[in-house]
Gaussian input, Z-matrix of N, CA and C with variables (Angstrom, degrees):
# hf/3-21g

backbone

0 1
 N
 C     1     B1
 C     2     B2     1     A1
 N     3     B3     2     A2     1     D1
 C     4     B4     3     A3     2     D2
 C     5     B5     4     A4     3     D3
 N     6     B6     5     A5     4     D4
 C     7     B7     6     A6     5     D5
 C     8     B8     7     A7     6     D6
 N     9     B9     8     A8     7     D7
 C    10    B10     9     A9     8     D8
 C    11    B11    10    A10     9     D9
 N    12    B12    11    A11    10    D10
 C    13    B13    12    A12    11    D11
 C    14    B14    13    A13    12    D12
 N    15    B15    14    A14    13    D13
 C    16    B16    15    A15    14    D14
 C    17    B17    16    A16    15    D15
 N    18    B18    17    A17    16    D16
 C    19    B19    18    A18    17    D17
 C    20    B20    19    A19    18    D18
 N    21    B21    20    A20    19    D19
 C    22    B22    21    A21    20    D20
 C    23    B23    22    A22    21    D21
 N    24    B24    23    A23    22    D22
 C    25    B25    24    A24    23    D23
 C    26    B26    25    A25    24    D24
 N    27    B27    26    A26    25    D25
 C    28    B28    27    A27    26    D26
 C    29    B29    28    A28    27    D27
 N    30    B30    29    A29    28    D28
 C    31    B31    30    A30    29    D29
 C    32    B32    31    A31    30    D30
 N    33    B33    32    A32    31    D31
 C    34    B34    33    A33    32    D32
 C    35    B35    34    A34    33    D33
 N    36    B36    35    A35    34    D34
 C    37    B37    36    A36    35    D35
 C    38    B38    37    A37    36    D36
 N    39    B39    38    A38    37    D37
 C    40    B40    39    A39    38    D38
 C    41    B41    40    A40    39    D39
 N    42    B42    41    A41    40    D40
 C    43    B43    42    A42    41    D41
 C    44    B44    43    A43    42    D42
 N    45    B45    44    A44    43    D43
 C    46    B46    45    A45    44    D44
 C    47    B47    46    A46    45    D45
 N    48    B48    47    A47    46    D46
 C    49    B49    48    A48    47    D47
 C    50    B50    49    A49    48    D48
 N    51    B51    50    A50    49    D49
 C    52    B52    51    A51    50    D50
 C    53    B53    52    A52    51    D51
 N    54    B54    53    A53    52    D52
 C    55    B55    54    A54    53    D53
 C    56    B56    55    A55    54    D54
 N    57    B57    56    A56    55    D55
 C    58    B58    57    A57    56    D56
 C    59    B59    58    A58    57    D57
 N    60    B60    59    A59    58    D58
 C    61    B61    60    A60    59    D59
 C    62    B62    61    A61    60    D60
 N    63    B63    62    A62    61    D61
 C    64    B64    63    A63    62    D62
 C    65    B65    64    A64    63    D63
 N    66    B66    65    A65    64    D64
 C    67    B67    66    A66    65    D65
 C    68    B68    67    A67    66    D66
 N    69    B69    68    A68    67    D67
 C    70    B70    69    A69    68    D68
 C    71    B71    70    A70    69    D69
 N    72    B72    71    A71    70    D70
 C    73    B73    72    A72    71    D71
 C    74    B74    73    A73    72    D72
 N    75    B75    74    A74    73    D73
 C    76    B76    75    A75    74    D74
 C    77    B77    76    A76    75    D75
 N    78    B78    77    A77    76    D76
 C    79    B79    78    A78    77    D77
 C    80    B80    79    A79    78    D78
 N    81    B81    80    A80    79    D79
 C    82    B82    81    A81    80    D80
 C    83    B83    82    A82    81    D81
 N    84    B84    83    A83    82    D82
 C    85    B85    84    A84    83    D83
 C    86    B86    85    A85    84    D84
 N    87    B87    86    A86    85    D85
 C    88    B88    87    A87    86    D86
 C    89    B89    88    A88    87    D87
 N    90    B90    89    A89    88    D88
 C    91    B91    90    A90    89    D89
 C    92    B92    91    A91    90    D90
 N    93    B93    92    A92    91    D91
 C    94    B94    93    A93    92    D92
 C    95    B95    94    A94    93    D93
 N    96    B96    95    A95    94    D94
 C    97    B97    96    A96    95    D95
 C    98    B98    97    A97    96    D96
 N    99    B99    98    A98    97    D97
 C   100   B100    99    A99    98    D98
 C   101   B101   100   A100    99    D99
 N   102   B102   101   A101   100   D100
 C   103   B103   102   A102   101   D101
 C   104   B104   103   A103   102   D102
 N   105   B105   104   A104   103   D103
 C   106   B106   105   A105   104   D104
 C   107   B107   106   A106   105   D105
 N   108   B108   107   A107   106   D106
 C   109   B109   108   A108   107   D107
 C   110   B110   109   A109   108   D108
 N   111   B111   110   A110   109   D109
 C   112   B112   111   A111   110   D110
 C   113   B113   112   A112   111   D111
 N   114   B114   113   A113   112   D112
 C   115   B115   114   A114   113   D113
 C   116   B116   115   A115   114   D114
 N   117   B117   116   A116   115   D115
 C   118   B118   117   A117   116   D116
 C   119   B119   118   A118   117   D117
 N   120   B120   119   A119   118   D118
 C   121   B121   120   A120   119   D119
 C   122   B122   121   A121   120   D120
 N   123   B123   122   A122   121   D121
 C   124   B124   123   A123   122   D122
 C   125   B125   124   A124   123   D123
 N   126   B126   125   A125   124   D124
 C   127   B127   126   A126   125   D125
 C   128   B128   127   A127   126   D126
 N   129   B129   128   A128   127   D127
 C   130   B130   129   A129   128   D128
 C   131   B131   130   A130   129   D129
 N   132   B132   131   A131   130   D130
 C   133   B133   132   A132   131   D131
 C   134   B134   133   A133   132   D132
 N   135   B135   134   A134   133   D133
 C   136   B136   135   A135   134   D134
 C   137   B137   136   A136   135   D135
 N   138   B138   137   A137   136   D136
 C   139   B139   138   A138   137   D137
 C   140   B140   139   A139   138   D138
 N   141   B141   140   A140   139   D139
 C   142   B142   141   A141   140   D140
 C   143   B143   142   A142   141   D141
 N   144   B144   143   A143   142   D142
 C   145   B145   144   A144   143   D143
 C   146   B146   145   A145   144   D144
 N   147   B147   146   A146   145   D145
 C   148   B148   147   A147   146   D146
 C   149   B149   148   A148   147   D147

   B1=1.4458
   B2=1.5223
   B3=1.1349
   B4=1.7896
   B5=1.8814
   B6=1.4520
   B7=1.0740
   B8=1.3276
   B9=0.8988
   B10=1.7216
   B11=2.0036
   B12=1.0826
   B13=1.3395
   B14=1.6945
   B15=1.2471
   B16=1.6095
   B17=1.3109
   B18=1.6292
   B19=1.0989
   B20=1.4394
   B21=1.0715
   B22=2.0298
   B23=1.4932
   B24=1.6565
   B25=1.7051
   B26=2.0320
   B27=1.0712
   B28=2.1029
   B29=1.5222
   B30=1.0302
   B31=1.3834
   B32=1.8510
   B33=1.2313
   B34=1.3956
   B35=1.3758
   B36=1.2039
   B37=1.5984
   B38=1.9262
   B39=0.9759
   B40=1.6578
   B41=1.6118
   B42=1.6616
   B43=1.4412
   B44=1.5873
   B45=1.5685
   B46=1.6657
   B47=1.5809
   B48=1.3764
   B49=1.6370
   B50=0.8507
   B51=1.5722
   B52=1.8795
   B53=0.9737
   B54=1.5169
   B55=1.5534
   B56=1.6494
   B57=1.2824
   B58=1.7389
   B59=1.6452
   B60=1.5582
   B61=1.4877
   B62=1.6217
   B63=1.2349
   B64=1.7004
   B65=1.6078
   B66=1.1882
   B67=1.4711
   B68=1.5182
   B69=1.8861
   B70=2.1388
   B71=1.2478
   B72=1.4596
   B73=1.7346
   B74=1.6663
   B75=0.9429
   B76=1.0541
   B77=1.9420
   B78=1.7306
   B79=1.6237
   B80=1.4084
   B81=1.6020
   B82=1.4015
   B83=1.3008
   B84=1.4366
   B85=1.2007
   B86=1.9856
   B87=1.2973
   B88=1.5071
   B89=1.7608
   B90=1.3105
   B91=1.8032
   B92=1.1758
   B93=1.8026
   B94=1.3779
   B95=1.7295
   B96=1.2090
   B97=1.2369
   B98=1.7290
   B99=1.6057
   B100=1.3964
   B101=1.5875
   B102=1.1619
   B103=1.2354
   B104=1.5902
   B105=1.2872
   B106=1.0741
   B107=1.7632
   B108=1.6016
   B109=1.0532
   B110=1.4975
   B111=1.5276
   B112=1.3167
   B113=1.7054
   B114=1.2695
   B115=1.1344
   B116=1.6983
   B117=1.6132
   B118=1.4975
   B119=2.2314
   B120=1.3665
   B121=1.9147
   B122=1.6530
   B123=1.6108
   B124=1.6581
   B125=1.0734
   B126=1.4223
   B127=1.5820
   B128=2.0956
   B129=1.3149
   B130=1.4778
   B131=1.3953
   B132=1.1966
   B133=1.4569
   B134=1.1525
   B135=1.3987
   B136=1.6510
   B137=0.9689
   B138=1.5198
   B139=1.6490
   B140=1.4546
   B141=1.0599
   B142=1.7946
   B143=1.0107
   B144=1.8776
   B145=1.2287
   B146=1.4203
   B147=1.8798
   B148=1.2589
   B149=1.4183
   A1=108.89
   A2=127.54
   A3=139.67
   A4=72.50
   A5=127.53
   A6=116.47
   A7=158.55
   A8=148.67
   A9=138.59
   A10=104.10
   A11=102.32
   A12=109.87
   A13=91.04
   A14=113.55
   A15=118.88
   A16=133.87
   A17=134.85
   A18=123.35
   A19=126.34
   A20=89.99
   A21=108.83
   A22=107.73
   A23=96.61
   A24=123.14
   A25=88.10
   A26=106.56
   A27=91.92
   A28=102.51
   A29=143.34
   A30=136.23
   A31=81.31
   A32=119.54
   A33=119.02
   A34=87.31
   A35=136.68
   A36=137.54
   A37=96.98
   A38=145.93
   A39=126.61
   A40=77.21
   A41=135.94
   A42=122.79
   A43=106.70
   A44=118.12
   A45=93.06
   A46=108.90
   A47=124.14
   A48=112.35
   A49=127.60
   A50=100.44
   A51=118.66
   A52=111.18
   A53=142.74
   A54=123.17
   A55=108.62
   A56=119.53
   A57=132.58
   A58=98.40
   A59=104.44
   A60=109.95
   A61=110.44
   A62=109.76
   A63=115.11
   A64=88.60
   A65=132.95
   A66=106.97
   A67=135.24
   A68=78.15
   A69=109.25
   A70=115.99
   A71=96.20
   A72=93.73
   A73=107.49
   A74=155.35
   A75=133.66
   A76=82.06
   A77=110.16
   A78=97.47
   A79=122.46
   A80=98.38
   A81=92.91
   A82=141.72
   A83=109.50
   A84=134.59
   A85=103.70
   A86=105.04
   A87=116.33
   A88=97.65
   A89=113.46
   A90=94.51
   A91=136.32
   A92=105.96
   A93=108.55
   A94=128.02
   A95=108.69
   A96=150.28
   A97=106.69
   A98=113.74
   A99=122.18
   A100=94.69
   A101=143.46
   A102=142.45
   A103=105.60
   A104=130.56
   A105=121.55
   A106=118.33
   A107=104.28
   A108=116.85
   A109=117.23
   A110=102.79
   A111=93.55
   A112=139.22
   A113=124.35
   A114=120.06
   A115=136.66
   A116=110.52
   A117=140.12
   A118=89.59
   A119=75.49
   A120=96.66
   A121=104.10
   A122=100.44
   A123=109.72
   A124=107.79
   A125=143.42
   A126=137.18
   A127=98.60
   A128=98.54
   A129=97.59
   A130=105.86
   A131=141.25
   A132=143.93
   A133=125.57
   A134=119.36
   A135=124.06
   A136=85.80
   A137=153.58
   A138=164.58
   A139=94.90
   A140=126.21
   A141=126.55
   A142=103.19
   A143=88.33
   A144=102.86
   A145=135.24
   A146=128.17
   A147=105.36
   A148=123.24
   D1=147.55
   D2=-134.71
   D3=-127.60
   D4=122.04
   D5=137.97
   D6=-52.12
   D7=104.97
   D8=-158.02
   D9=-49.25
   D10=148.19
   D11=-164.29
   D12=-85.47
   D13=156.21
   D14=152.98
   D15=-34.05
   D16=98.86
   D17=-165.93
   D18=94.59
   D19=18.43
   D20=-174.60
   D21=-107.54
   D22=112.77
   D23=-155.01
   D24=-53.73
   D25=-43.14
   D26=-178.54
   D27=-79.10
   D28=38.68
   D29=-177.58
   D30=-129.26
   D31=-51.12
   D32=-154.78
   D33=-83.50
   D34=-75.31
   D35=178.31
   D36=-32.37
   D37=-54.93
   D38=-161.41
   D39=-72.84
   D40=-75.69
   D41=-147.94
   D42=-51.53
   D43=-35.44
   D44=-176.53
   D45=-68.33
   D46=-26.41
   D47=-179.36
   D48=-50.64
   D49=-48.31
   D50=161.84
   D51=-56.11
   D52=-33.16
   D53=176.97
   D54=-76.72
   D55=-17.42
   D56=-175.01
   D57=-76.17
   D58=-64.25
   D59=171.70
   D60=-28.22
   D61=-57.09
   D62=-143.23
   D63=-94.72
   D64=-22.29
   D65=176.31
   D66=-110.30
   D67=8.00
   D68=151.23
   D69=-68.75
   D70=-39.62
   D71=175.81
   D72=-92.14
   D73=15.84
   D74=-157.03
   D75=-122.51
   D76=-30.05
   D77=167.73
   D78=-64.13
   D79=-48.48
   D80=163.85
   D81=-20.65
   D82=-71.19
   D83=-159.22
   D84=-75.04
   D85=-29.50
   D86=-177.57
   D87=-88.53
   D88=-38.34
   D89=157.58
   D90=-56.89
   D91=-36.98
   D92=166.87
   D93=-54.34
   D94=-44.18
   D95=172.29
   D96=-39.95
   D97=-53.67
   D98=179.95
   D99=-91.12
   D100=-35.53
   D101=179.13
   D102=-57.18
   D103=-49.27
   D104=-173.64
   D105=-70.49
   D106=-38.76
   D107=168.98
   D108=-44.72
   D109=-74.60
   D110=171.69
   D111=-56.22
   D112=-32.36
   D113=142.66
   D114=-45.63
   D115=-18.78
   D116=179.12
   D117=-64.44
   D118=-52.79
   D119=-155.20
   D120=-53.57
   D121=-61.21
   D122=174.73
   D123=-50.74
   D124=-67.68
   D125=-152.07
   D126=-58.43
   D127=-48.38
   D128=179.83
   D129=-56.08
   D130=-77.86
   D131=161.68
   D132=-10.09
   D133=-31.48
   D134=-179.28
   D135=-89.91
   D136=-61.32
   D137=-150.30
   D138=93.62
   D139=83.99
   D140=149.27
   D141=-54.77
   D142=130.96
   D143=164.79
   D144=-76.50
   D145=150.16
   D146=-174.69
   D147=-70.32

């Protein structure tokens, strides 16, 4: 496989997707993140039982 040269408009178009990709997921994953928490918070607050 022939590398794409420096400055080659499909080299720059796939890396920005990948930067779009990765910081869709990175909300994601930080919603999940406060979602659990907060669900963490309520169960303590009600006092679950053991």
């Amino acid at each position: 496989m022939i590398p794409n040269p420096p400055g080659d408009p499909h080299a720059d178009l796939v890396r920005k997707r990948q930067r779009t990709r990765a910081a869709v997921l990175g909300v994601i994953l930080g919603a999940f993140v406060v979602l659990v928490f907060a669900i963490t918070i309520a169960k303590i607050k009600a006092g679950m039982p053991h």
